[in-house]
LOMARVO-116234 format. One record per residue (C-alpha): residue in one letter; x, y, z. Coordinates in steps of 0.001 Angstrom, whole numbers, padded with zeros to 6 digits, always signed. Layout:
N
aXYZ;...
END
This chain:
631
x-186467-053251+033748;x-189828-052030+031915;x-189989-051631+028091;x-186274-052222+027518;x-185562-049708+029937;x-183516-050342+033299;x-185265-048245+036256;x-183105-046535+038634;x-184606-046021+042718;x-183561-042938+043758;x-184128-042378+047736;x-184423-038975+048486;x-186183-036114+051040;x-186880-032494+050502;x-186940-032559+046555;x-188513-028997+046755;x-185051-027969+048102;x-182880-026333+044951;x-179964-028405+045307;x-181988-031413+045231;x-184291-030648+042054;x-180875-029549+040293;x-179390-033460+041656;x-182620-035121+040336;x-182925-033120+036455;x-178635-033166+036186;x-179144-037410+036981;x-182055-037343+034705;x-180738-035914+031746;x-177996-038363+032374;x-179452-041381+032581;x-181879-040973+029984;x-179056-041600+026910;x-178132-044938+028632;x-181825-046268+028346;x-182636-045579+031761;x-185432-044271+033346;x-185595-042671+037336;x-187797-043597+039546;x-187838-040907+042509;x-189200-041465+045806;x-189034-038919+048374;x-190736-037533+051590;x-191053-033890+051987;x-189225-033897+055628;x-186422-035765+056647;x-186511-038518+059293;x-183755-038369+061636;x-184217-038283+065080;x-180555-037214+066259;x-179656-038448+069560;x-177489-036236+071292;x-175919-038043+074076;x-175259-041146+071644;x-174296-039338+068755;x-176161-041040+066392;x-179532-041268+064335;x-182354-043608+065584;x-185017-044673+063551;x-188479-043155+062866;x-191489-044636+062383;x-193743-042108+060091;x-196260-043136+057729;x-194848-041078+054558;x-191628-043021+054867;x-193428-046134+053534;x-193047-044523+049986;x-189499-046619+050086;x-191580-049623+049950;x-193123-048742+046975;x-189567-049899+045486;x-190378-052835+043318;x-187314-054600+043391;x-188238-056791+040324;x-188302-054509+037744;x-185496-052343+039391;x-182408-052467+038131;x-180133-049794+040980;x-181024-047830+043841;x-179553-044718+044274;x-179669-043385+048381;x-178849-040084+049268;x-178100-040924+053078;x-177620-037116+054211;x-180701-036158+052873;x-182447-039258+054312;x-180696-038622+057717;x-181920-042555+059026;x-179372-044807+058824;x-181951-047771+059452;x-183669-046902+056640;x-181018-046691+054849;x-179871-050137+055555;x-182914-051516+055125;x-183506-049888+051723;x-179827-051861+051027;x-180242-055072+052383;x-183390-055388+050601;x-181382-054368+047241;x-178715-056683+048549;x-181151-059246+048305;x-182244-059103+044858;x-178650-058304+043697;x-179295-055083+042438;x-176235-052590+043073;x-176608-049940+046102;x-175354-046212+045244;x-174684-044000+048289;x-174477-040449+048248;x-172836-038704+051334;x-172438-041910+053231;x-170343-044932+053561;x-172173-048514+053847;x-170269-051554+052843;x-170787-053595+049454;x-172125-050323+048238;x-170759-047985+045920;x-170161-045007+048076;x-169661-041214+046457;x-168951-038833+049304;x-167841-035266+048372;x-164311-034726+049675;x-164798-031978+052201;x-161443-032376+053895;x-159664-030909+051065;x-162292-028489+050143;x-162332-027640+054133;x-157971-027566+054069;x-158189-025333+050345;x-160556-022723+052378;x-157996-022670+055203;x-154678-022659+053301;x-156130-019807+051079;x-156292-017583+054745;x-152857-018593+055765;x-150840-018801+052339;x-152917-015769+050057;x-153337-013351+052786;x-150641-014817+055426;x-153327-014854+058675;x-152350-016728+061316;x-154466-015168+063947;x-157228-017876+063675;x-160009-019035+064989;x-162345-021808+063807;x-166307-022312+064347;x-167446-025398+064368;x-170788-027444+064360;x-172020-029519+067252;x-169611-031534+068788;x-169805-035606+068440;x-171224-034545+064964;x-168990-036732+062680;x-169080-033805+059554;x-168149-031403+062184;x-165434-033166+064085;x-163750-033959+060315;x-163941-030671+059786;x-162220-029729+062874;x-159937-032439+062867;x-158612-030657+059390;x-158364-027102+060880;x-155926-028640+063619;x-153793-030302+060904;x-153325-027626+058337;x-152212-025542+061310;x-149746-028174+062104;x-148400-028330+058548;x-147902-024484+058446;x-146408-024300+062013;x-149184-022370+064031;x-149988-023674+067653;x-153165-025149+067979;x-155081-024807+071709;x-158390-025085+072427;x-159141-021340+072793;x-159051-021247+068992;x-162557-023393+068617;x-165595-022170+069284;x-169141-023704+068698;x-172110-022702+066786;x-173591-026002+066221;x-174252-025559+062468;x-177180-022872+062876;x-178127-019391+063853;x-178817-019167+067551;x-175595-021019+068581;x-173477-018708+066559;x-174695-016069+067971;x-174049-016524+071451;x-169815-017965+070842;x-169646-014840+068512;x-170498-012439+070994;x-168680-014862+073260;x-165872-013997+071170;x-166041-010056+070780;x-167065-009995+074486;x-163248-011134+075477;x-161735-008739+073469;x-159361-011628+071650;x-161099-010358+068154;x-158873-013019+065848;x-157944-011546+062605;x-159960-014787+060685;x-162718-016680+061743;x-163642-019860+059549;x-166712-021596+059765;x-167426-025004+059107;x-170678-024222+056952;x-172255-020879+055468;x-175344-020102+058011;x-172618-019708+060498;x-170164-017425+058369;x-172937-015225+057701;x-174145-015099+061747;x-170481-014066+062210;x-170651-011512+060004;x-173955-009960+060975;x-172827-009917+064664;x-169408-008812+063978;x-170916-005744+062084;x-173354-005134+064574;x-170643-004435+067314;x-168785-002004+064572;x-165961-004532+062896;x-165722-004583+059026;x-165548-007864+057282;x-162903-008770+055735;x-160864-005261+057106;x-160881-005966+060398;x-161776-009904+060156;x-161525-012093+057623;x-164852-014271+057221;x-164995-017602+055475;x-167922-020560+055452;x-168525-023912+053617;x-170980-025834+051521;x-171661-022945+048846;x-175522-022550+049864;x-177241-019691+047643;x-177644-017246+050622;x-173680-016383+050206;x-174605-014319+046926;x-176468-011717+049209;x-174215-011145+051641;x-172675-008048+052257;x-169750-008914+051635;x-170563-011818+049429;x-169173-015019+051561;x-165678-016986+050494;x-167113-020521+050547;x-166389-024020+049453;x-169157-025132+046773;x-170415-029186+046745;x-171425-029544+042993;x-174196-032077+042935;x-174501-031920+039047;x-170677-033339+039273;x-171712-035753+042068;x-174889-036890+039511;x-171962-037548+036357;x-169793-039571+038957;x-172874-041718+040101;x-174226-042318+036509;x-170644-043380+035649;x-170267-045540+037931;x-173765-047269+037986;x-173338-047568+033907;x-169825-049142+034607;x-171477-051708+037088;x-173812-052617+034441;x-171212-053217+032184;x-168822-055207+034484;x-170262-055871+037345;x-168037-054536+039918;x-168577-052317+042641;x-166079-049777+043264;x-166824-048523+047287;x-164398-045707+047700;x-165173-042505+045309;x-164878-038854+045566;x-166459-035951+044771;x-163778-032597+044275;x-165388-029636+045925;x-164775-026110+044549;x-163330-023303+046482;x-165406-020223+045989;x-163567-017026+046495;x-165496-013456+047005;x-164988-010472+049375;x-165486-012057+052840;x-161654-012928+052541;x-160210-009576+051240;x-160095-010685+047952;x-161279-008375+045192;x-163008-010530+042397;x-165698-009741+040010;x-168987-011634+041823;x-171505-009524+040051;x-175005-011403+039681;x-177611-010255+038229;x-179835-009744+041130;x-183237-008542+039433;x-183499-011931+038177;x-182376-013818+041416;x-184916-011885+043406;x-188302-012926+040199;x-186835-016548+041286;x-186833-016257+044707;x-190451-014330+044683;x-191955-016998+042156;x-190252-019978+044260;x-191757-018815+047833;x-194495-016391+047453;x-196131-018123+044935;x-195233-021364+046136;x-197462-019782+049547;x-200094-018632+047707;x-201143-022149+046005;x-200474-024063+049125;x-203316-021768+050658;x-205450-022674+047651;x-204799-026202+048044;x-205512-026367+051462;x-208825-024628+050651;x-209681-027344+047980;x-208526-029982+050364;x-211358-028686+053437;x-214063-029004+050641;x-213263-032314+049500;x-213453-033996+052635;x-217229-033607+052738;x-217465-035135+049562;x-217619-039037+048138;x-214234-040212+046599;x-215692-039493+042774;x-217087-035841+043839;x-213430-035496+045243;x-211868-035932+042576;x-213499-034241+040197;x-213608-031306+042638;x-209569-031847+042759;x-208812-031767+039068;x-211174-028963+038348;x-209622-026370+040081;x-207400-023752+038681;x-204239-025714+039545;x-203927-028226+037035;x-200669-030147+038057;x-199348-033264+036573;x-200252-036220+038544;x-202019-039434+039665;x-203112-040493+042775;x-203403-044701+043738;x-205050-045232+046527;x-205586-048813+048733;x-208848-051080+047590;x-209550-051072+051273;x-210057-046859+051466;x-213532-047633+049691;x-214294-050127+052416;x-216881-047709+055322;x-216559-050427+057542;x-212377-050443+058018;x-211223-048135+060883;x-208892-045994+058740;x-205973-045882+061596;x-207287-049684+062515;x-204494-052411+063171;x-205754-054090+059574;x-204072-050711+057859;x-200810-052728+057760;x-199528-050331+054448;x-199664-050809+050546;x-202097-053398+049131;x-201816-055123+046100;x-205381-054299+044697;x-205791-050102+044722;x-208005-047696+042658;x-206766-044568+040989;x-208429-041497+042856;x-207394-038926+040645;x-205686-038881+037062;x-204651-035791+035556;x-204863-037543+032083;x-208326-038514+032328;x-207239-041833+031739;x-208687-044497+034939;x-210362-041951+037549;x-212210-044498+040252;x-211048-047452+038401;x-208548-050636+039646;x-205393-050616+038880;x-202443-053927+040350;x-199905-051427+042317;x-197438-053745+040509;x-198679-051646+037477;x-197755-048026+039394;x-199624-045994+037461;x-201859-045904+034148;x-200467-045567+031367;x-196460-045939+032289;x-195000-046600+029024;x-196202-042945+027690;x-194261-041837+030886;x-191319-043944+030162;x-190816-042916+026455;x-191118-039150+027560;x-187597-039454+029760;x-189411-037521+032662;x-188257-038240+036506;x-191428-040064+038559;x-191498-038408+041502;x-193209-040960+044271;x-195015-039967+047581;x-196441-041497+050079;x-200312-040719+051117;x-200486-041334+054599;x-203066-039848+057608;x-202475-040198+061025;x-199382-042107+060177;x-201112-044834+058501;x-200125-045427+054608;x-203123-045639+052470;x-201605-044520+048701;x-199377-042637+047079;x-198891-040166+044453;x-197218-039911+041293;x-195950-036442+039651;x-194927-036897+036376;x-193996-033268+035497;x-193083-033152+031375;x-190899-029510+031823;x-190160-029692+035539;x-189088-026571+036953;x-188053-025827+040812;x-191760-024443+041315;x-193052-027882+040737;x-191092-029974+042686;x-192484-027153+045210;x-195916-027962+044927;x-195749-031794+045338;x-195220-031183+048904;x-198518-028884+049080;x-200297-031017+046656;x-199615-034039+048718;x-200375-032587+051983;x-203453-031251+050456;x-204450-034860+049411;x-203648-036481+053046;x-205668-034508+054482;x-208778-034738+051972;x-208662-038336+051522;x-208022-038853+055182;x-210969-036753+056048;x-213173-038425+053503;x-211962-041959+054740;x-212963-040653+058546;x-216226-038724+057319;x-217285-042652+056198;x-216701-044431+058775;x-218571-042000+060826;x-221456-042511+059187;x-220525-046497+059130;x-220481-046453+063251;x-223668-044269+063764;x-225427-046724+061318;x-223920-049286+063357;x-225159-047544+067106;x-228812-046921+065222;x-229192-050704+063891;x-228352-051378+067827;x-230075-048624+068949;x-233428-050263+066446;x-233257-053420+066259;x-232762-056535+068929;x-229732-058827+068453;x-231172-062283+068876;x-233597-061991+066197;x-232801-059288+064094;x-236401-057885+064254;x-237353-054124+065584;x-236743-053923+069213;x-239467-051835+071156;x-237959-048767+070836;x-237481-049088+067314;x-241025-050736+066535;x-242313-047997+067884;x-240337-045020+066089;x-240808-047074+062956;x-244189-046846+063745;x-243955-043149+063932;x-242572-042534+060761;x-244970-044624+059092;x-248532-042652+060606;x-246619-039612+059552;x-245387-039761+056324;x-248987-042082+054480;x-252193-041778+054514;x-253903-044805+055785;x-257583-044069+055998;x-259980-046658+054547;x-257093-049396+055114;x-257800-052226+057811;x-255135-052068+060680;x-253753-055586+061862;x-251513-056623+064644;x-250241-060082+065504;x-248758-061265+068634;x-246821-064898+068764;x-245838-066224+072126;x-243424-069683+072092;x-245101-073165+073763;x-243039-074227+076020;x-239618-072075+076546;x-239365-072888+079740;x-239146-076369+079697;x-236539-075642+076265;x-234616-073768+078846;x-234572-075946+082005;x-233801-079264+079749;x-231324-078480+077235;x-230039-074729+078138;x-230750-071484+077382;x-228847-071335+074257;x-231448-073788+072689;x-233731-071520+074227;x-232440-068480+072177;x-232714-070755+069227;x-236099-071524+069521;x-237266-067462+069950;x-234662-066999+066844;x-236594-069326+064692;x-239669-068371+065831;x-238813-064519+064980;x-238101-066057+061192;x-241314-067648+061010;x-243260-064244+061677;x-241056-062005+059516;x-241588-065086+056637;x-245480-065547+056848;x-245847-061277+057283;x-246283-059364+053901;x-243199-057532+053294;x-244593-054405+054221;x-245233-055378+058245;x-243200-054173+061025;x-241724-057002+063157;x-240704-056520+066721;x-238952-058721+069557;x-241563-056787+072138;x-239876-058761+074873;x-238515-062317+076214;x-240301-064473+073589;x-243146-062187+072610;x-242980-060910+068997;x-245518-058807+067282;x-246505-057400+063842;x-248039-054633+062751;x-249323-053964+059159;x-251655-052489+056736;x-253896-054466+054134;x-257135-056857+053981;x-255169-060412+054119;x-256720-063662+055839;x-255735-064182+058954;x-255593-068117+059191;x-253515-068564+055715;x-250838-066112+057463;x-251208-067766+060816;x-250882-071417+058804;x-248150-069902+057415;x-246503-069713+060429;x-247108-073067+061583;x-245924-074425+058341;x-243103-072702+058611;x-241863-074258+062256;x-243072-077764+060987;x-240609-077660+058159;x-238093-076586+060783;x-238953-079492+063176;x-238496-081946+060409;x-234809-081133+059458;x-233620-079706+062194;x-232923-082950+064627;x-232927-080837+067554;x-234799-082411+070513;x-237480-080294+070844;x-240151-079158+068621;x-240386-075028+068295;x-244074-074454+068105;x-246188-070836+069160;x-249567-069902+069605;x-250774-066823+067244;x-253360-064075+068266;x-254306-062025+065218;x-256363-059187+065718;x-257714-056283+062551;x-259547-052797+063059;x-260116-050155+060402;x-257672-047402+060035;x-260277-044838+062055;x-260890-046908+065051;x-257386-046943+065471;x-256959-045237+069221;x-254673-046748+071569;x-251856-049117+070742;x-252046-051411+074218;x-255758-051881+073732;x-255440-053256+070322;x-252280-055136+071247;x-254519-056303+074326;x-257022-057881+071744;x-254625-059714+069800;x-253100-060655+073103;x-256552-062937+074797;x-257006-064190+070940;x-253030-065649+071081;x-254273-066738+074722;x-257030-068704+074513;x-255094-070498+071543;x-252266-071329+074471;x-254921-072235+076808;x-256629-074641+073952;x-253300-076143+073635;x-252510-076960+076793;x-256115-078364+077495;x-255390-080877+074427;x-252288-082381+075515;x-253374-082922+079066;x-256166-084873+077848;
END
């Protein structure tokens, strides 16, 4: 519950679908007088996998399915799951147990779990009304059914209910009388001709669901029959394409505004008792028009039907394209251009985009193992309000400002942001006067916005790992300084781009006492240490302005601009390893000998020579050295 009002998770796919944005507004409207408030998460495909040999739907592991984990199950209050439309019984399950859990009540639509309160729509007598109108109003008993894929469970009901109705009104039933058309076009096609090709035309052919009835009429007309004169035609499910048909197709309608009243009733009733009634049914509504011979009046007014379609589609198209285009632009850009770039285009939709902490992160592999889904910290990307652009926001708080959108009695229609399969956000459309256009562009908008942020998220880490292969490229690993190769581009750049004449030139070479006895007594490890500490003791004592290289094995250079005095910055050195020494308890003392060597800017000619110079200066030191302690 949020703000006295009890939030309902509805599971859904597809919501662009027409039957699915009238489910979603009729349960809406609904809810809304009992002080409750829907909460809609949905993916624009569905997920089964359907496994023909096993008859059965495996799971699917796709990144926009972790929208259902979005579902906060402490401030939910039911969840709603339309199964069918989900097609992933896994899912499905999971999405229950976890309700199950937190003893909030599970609604299933089109499916059958148990605990759950399960609304199916009661197809066997809307399938047996169909039938019994062909036998009983028009006496046929010449007929032949077509029915979906076999092993599919709505299809073998379906089937099952052709064989008995035949029983009950004393026609034989063989196996001749089924063909298959597996629910869809092609199939159809093939056992229709199948049919005509045996010259056994039956005088009724009744299809288990409308694509099929209107194959079999298109092919039946095509080899010169007349539907319903010389067969009668009949489908099943009541799909909008039966209104266009020529004739219009007798059908058996499944009312989902009825099946949103029946779920709203019985979710209110669980609140008020607490019980959970399993077994409920939906009536389905037989649909009569001129397929069957009957003459009714089926007039629609098709001027209007055809605006719909054209705005639905065409224009749905046509913004998609612009999307897309707004989408390819925005992945070149930072994650603030973005989304300004997003939200000042012509398409100004209602929205807000939340998007992982970790997306601002360069150095995160985007499709990296540490992507594990949903974080608890994310930043709004892009508001349509104006309200937190680029800000933080606790993804226990779902979106800025909520309470506006919970007083307005608007649906929240959730999706998931994902790229290459890997969640990174979601989206929120919060559309005040939804119409079926809308629900339309969430799936472009959010397919737009995978791909953008995706592409920006890539575009940065790009630029993360060639940093990463120029600092390895530049610089040496031990000591952090320039290697040669990138002393000497540094060095480049910096004769290129200033002026240095007048300027004195100076270049100092260290060399460590004693590595190799560091090396041969207590390991090369120590030995690194002692050219690591040495490195810090140039880099410190150097004005910031030098260039510091590893030049190789222990030998380290600088190279710099500027009048200075050469012994306070070679005492500097030394001071620096003595205060080392004292703390550091290591066995050994790290000590180097220095070779410091200036010119003027103009007699600067060839790099060795100089470095030559500074070289016998840091030398002789080493050569003093040793002549000391041997004394």
């Amino acid at each position: 519950m949020i703000d006295g009002y009890k939030i309902i998770a509805l599971c859904i796919s597809r919501i662009h679908d027409l039957l699915n944005y009238e489910f979603i507004n009729s349960l809406n409207n609904l809810l809304c007088p009992h002080k409750c408030r829907l909460f809609v998460y949905t993916i624009c495909t569905e997920l089964h996998m359907y496994d023909e040999a096993l008859h059965r739907f495996e799971d699917v592991d796709r990144g926009d399915a972790a929208v259902y984990d979005l579902i906060d199950y402490d401030i939910t209050d039911a969840v709603i799951i339309m199964d069918d439309k989900l097609k992933c019984h896994p899912l499905s399950q999971r999405i229950i147990d976890r309700a199950r859990s937190n003893n909030i009540p599970a609604v299933i639509i089109e499916g059958y779990y148990e605990n759950c309160i399960n609304i199916n729509f009661d197809h066997r007598t809307g399938m047996k009304s169909v039938i019994e109108h062909i036998i009983v109003e028009h006496g046929i008993t010449d007929i032949h059914f077509m029915s979906g894929s076999k092993g599919n469970p709505f299809a073998d009901s379906r089937r099952e209910v052709f064989m008995q109705t035949l029983e009950e009104h004393g026609i034989p039933f063989d196996e001749s009388m089924v063909s298959y058309g597996d629910f869809w076009t092609e199939p159809t096609i093939i056992a229709t001709e199948k049919i005509i090709k045996s010259g056994k035309i039956p005088r009724a052919i009744i299809c288990a669901n409308d694509i099929m009835a209107i194959t079999v009429c298109t092919i039946l007309q095509q080899a010169g029959y007349s539907v319903p004169q010389d067969v009668i035609v009949t489908g099943f499910d009541g799909i909008d394409e039966v209104y266009l048909t020529c004739p219009k197709i007798t059908t058996v309608s499944c009312s989902y505004k009825t099946m949103a009243k029946v779920a709203v009733e019985l979710i209110i009733d669980y609140f008020e008792t607490g019980i959970i009634k399993e077994n409920n049914t939906v009536d389905c509504e037989l649909l009569i028009f001129e397929s069957c011979g009957c003459t009714v009046n089926s007039k629609i007014d098709l001027s209007t039907y055809f605006a719909n379609l054209n705005n639905r589609f065409f224009r749905h198209q046509d913004e998609g394209c612009v999307m897309m285009s707004i989408s390819n632009k925005m992945q070149i850009c930072s994650f603030e251009d973005a989304s300004k770039l997003w939200k000042s285009s012509k398409h100004h939709i209602e929205m807000c985009c939340v998007l992982n902490a970790s997306c601002m992160d360069d150095t995160i592999n985007p499709v990296g193992d540490e992507c594990k889904g949903f974080e608890d910290n994310m930043f709004v990307f892009c508001d349509s309000e104006d309200l937190m652009d680029m800000q933080e926001i606790k993804r226990k708080d779902i979106i800025p400002n909520l309470s506006s959108k919970l007083a307005l009695g608007i649906p929240l229609l959730f999706l998931a942001i994902d790229y290459m399969n890997v969640p990174i956000g979601y989206v929120c459309f919060h559309f005040k006067n939804a119409k079926v256009t809308d629900y339309q562009e969430t799936t472009w908008a959010t397919m737009a916005l995978n791909t953008a942020i995706g592409g920006i998220r890539d575009m940065r880490y790009q630029k993360h790992l060639i940093s990463q292969v120029e600092n390895m490229y530049k610089y040496d690993s031990l000591t952090s300084l320039y290697n040669r190769h990138g002393f000497f581009k540094a060095v480049s750049k910096c004769l290129k781009n200033e002026d240095h004449t007048g300027e004195t030139l100076n270049i100092i070479i260290t060399d460590l006492d004693g590595l190799k006895y560091i090396n041969d007594t207590f390991g090369h490890k120590e030995g690194d240490n002692a050219i690591k500490v040495s490195a810090l003791a140039l880099k410190h004592s150097c004005p910031d302005n030098a260039l510091c290289s590893r030049f190789g094995g222990d030998e380290l250079i600088s190279w710099f601009f500027g009048t200075y005095d050469k012994d306070e910055i070679e005492n500097k050195i030394h001071a620096f390893l003595e205060r080392y020494n004292s703390i550091s308890k290591k066995p050994y003392k790290v000590s180097t000998s220095v070779g410091i060597f200036s010119v003027p800017y103009e007699e600067y000619g060839d790099f060795n020579k100089l470095l030559s110079e500074a070289d016998k200066i840091m030398y002789e030191k080493k050569m003093l050295k040793k002549k000391n302690r041997d004394k």
